[in-house]
Structure formats: structure tokens, C-alpha cells
N, C-alpha and C positions, 0 to 999 in steps of 0.2 A: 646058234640059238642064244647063247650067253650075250653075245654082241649087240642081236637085236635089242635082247629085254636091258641092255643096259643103255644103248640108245632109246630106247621108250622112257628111263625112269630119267635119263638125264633131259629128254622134254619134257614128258609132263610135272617135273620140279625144275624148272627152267627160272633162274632167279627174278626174273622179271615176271612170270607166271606167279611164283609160290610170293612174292615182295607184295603185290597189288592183292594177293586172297588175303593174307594176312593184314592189310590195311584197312580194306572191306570187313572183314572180320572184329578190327577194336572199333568200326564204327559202331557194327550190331551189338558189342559186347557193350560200349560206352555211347552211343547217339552221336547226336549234331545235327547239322542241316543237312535236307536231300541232298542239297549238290556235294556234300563232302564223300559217299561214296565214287560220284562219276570222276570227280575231279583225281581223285584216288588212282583210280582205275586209269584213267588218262596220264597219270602224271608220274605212275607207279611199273607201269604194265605195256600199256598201248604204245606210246611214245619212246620210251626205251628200244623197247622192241622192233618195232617199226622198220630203223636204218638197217636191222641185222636181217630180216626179212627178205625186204627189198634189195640189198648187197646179196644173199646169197642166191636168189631166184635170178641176180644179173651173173652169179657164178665169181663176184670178187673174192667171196669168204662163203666157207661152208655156215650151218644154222649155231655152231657153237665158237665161232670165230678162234679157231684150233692155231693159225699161226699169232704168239705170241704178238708179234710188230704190228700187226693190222688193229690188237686193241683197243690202243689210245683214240681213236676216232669212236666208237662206241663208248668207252668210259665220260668220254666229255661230253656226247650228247645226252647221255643217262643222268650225267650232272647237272648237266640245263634242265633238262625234265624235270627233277629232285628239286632243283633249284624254281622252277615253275610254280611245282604244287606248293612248296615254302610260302614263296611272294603270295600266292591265293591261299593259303592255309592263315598264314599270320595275317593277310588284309582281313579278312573275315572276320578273326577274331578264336578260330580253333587251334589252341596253343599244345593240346595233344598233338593234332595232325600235324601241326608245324614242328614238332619236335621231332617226329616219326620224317616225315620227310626231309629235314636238316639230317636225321642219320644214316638217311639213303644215301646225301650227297657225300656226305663224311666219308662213307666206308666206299662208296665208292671211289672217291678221292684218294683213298689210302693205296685199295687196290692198286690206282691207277700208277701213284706215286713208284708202289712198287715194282708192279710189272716194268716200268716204264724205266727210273733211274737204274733199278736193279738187274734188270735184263732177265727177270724171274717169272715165269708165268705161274704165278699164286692161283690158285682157285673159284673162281666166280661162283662157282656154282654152291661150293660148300658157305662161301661168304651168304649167298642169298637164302642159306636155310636159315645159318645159327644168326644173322642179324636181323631179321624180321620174327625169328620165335621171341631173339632176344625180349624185342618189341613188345611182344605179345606177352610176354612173361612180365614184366614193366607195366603194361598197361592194364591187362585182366588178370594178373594174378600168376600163380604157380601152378594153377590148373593146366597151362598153358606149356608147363617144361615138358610134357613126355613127346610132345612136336619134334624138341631136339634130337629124339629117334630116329627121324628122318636123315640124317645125318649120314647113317648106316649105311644106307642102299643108294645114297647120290654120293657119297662117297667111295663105295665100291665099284658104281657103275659110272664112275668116273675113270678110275684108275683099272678098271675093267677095259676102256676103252683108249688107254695109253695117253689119256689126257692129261696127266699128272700123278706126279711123285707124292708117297704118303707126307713129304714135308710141306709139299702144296698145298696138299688137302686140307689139312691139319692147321697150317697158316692162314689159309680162306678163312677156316669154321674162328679162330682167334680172333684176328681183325676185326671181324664185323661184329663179332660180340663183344669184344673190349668199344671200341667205338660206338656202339648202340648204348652201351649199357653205361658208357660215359656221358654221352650227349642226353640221356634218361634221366641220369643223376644231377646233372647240371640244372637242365629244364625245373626241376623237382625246389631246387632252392628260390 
């Protein structure tokens, strides 16, 4: 029963799931154009997701791409995506969303850096809570920090489910909020 409900909370806070609400969410907090939620949603969520979908329904990789070496093909099409909504965020003229998606790629990037040179499988999951509340907290406010709650139960049902060490964890939730909240600060000047 443990196992189940920790596979349930590691999908439905799936960093490409919880990455694209939280994006959708500083549209409704702060506006912009119609297409800035789809493109969002598209460029945050859809596309990301997508190759990991399709890879695990042909049986390459399970739905959380659990062996460390098969990541870096997911981290770099996540990067293109991030990279996508960029180019269409900054053509347009929304320099919010362009920052917000510049720190998808970022911490993405980091991730990947790390898994990848280090031989370390860091945490994705914890990265996709604390770098889009980061976001959120940035963008609307402090109202936004008790998100970082979430933390809890995808991190438990992570390490519940032998997917990583509390160093992992811990490192995921780091990264992407030091790098969200750099690429924020920057944007900002």
C-alpha cells in the first residue's frame, strides 16, 4: 500500500506535471497574452513529457526513467522545450515567462550536468517542486512559499520508493532553487 500511494504522489507531482501548473498559475496570478498559457503548457509539460511517455509504453525506460544513464536524452529534449518556450516567450515580448522558462533550462542543465559528469542521479522530482514554487514565490509573492510543502510527500515517496538517497533529494530541492532564484534575481535588474 505504501508503494502504491508513493507511486501515485511521485505521478501526480511529476516535475513536468507540477513545472507547467505552476507556470499556468503566474499567468492567472500576473496576465499576458492567450497563447502565453498554451505555449506554457506546451513548452513546460506536453513536450517534456512526451519522449518519456512514449519510451516507456515501447518498454525502454520505466514512467520515471529510474536508470540514471538513460537520463541525459530526456534532460536535453526538456532543454529544447525550455529552450522553445524561451525563443516564443522573449519573441513576444513576455519577459516574465522568458525568465521562468530560461530557469526550466537552467536547472535543468544543472541537473543534467550533474547526473551526467558526476555519475550521480540527483533528484528530478524534488528539483521540479522547489524550482517552480521557487518561481512562484518570485513572481506572486510569499503567499506562494507554503507550496514548498510539497516537498515532504515527493520527497518521501521518492525515497519510499528506493529512487534516491536523502543526499539526492535534498540536492534536487537546492539546485533548482538556487538557479530559479538566480535566474529571478538577474531577470529583475
Amino acid at each position: 500500500m505504501r508503494r502504491r500511494v508513493a507511486e501515485i504522489v511521485s505521478l501526480v507531482f511529476a516535475p513536468q506535471v507540477y513545472g507547467g501548473i505552476a507556470g499556468v498559475a503566474i499567468w492567472f496570478g500576473r496576465g499576458g497574452g492567450f497563447d502565453v498559457p498554451i505555449v506554457l503548457a506546451l513548452t513546460l509539460t506536453v513536450l517534456p513529457l512526451l519522449p518519456i511517455i512514449i519510451s516507456a509504453k515501447r518498454g525502454e525506460t520505466d514512467i520515471f526513467v529510474s536508470e540514471r544513464e538513460k537520463r541525459w536524452k530526456y534532460y536535453l529534449l526538456s532543454i529544447l522545450s525550455y529552450m522553445l518556450g524561451l525563443a516564443y516567450t522573449a519573441w513576444r515580448g513576455y519577459a516574465l515567462y522568458a525568465t521562468l522558462c530560461l530557469s526550466y533550462a537552467l536547472s535543468a542543465a544543472a541537473l543534467a550536468a550533474i547526473t551526467v559528469a558526476l555519475k550521480w542521479k540527483i533528484s528530478v522530482h524534488t528539483a521540479g517542486i522547489a524550482g517552480p514554487t521557487t518561481a512562484l514565490v518570485r513572481a506572486l509573492g510569499l503567499e506562494c512559499a507554503p507550496l514548498f510543502l510539497l516537498l515532504a510527500p515527493v520527497a518521501w515517496a521518492r525515497y519510499e520508493l528506493k529512487a534516491h538517497t536523502p543526499g539526492q533529494l535534498v540536492a534536487g530541492a537546492i539546485v533548482a532553487a538556487a538557479v530559479t532564484s538566480a535566474v529571478f534575481a538577474i531577470a529583475a535588474t
